[in-house]
C-alpha positions in Angstrom: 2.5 14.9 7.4 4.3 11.6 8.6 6.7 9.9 6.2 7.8 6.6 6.1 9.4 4.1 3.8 8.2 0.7 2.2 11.0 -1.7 2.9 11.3 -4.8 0.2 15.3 -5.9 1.4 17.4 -5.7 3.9 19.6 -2.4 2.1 16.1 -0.7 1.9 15.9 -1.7 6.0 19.5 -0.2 6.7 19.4 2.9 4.6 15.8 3.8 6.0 17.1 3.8 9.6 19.8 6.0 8.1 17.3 8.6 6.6 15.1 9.1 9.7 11.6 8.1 8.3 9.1 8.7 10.8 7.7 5.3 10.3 8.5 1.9 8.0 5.7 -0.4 5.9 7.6 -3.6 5.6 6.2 -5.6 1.9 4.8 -9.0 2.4 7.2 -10.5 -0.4 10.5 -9.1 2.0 8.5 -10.4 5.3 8.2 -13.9 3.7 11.7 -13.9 2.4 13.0 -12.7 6.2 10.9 -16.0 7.6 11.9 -18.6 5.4 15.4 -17.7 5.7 15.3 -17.3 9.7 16.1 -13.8 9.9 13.0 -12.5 10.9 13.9 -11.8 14.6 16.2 -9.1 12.9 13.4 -7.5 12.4 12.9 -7.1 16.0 16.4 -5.5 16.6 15.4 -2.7 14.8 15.8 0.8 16.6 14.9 4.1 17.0 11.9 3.0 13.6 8.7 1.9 14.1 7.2 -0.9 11.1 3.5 0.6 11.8 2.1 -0.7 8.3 2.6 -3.7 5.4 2.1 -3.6 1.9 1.4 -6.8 -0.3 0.3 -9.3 2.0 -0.6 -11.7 -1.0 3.7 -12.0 -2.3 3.1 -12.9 -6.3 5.5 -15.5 -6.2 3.2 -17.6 -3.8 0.2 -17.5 -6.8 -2.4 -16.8 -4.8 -5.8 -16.5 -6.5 -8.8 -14.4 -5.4 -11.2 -14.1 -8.5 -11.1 -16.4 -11.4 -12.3 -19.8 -12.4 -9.0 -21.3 -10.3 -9.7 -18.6 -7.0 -8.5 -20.8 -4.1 -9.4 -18.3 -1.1 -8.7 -21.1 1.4 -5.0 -21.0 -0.3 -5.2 -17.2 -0.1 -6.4 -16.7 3.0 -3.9 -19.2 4.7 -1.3 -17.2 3.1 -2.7 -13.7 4.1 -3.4 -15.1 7.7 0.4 -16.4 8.4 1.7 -12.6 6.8 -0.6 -11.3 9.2 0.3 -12.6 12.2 3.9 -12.3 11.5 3.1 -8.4 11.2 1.5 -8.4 14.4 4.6 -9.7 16.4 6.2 -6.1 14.4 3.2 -4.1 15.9 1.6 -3.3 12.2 -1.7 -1.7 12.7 -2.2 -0.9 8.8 -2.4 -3.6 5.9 -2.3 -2.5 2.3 -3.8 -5.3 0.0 -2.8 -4.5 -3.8 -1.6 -7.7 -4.8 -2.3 -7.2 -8.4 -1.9 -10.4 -9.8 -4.2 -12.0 -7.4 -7.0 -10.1 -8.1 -6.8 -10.0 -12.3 -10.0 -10.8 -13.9 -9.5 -13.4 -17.1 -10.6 -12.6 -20.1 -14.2 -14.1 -20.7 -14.4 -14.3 -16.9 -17.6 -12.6 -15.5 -16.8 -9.4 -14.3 -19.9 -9.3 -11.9 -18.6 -12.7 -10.5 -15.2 -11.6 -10.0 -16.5 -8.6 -7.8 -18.5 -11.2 -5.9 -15.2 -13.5 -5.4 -13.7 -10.4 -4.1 -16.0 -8.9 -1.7 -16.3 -12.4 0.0 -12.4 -12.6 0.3 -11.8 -9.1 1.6 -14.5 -10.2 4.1 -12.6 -13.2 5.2 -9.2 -11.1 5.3 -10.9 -7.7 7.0 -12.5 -10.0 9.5 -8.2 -11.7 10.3 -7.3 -8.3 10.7 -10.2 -7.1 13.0 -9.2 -9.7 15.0 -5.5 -8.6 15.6 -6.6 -5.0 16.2 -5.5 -4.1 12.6 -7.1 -2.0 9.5 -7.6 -3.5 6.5 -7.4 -1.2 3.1 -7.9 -2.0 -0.8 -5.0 -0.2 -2.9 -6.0 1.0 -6.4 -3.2 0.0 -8.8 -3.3 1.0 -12.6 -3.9 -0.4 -15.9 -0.8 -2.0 -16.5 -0.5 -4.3 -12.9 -4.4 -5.4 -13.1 -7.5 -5.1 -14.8 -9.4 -5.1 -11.5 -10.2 -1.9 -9.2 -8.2 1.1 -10.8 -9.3 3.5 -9.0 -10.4 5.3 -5.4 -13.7 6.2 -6.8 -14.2 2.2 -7.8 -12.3 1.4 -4.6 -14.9 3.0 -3.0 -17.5 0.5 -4.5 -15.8 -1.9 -2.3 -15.8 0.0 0.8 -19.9 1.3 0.6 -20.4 -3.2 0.8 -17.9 -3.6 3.5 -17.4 0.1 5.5 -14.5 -1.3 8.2 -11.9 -1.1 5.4 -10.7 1.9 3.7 -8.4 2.9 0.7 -4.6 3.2 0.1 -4.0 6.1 -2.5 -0.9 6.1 -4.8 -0.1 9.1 -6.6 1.8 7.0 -9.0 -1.6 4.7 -9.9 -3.5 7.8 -10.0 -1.2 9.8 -12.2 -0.8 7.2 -14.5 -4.3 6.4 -15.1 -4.9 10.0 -15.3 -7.4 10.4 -13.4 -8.0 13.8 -11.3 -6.9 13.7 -7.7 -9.7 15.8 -6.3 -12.4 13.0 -7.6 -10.2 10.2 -6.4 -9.3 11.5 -2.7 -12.3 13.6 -1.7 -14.9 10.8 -2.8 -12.8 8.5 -1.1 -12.2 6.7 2.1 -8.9 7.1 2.4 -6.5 5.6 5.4 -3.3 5.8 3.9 -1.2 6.9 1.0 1.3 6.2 -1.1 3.9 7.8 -3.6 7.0 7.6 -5.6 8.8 9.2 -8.4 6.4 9.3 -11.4 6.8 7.2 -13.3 8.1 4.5 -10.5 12.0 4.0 -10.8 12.4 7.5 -13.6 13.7 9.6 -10.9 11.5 12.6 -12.0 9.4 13.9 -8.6 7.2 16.0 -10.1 7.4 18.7 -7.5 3.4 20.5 -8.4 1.7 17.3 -8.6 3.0 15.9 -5.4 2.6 19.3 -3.5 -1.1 18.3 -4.9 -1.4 15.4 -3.7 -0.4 15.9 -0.2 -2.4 18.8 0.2 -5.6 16.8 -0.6 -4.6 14.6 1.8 -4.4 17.2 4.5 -8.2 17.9 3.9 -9.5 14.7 4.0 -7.3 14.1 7.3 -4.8 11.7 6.2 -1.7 12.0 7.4 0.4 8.9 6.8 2.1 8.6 3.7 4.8 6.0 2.3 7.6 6.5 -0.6 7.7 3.2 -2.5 10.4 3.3 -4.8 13.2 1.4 -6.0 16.0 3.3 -4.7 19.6 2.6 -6.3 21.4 4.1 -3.0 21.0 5.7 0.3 21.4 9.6 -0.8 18.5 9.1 -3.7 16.5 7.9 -0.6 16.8 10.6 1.8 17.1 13.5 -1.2 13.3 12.0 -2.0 12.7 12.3 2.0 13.5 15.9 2.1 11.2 17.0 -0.5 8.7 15.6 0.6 9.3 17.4 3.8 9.7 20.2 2.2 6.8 20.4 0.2 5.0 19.0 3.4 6.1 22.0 5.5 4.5 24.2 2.6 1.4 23.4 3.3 -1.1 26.1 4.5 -4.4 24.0 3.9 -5.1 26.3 0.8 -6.5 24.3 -1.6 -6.6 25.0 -4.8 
């Protein structure tokens, strides 16, 4: 299993290249924050790391809009278009779209229009990323970030209308919604994964349930997964690193 590190500041970026990650997902919110403030060529200078995937591509502070009575997906999809390209220039391959916020049905809104609204943006953006030699997948988020697609198994809704994207799974949005891993990852298209301490930012790992997690992923042949946490320093980091490696090494492809 390959283990990288989704990067949202510039401590995150040094302490990752400290850690040895096999890979780094850079978040849209940090890339936007690196342009504006002319940094982004440090990006560039980074060593001995690959960035090989990105991770909210709609930044909340921006306000984009894809389903709602004020949905502006010519607003979005400029937005999504310039993260895009500035990921290329990093050689990112894989584009997680959670963006929460942005996809939030309002109350009284019609549900079935809102899926509608949704499909025809994830067209527009798959169709960016197609373009740039890039995959495109949905990321179920839980309950408490949006009312909209909580799951792999309603992920998977999305991907039987539009089959050249796939799923990002989170262990933390799965655990929290309670839902059973075996139903959300092996009825799934899954391309990518990601995890955390659960809850995010408690510091407890939950040593079975991740072991789990990554051995599900084994089966279905993904391989790639990211820690997105909010790490306080450098040794919390690379602790969560080594057991993940750890548990990763334990893996015999005995599923229970």
């Amino acid at each position: 299993m390959r283990i990288g590190c989704v990067i949202s500041n510039n401590q995150q970026l040094a302490w990752a290249q400290e850690c040895g990650f096999d890979y780094l997902e850079i978040k849209g919110d940090f890339l936007l924050q690196l342009f504006r403030d002319g940094d982004f060529d440090n990006l560039l200078k980074v060593e001995n790391i690959s960035f090989e995937a990105m991770t909210s591509p709609l930044p909340r502070e921006l306000g984009a809009k894809i389903v709602g009575d004020n949905s502006d997906h010519t607003y979005a999809l400029k937005i999504f278009t310039q993260l895009i390209d500035l990921s290329v220039i990093l050689g990112i391959k894989k584009v997680t779209l959670g963006s929460g916020q942005a996809r939030s049905v309002p109350e009284h809104f019609k549900r079935i229009c809102a899926y509608k609204q949704f499909i025809d943006f994830i067209n527009k953006a798959k169709d960016v990323c197609t373009s740039r030699k890039q995959i495109l997948s949905i990321e179920p988020l839980h309950s408490g970030e949006t009312n909209f697609i909580n799951s792999c198994i309603e992920a998977q809704r999305v991907i039987n209308d539009i089959p050249d994207i796939s799923i990002t799974a989170d262990c933390y949005h799965i655990f929290t919604e309670q839902l059973s891993l075996s139903d959300e990852l092996y009825k799934s298209k899954i391309m990518h994964a990601h995890t955390s301490f659960i809850p995010r930012g408690s510091g407890v790992f939950r040593e079975e349930y991740q072991l789990s997690f990554l051995k599900k992923l084994q089966v279905i042949g993904c391989n790639d997964i990211s820690i997105e946490e909010s790490f306080n320093n450098k040794e919390n980091m690379h602790e969560m690193l080594l057991k993940l490696r750890k548990l990763s090494g334990h893996i015999t492809g005995d599923i229970k």
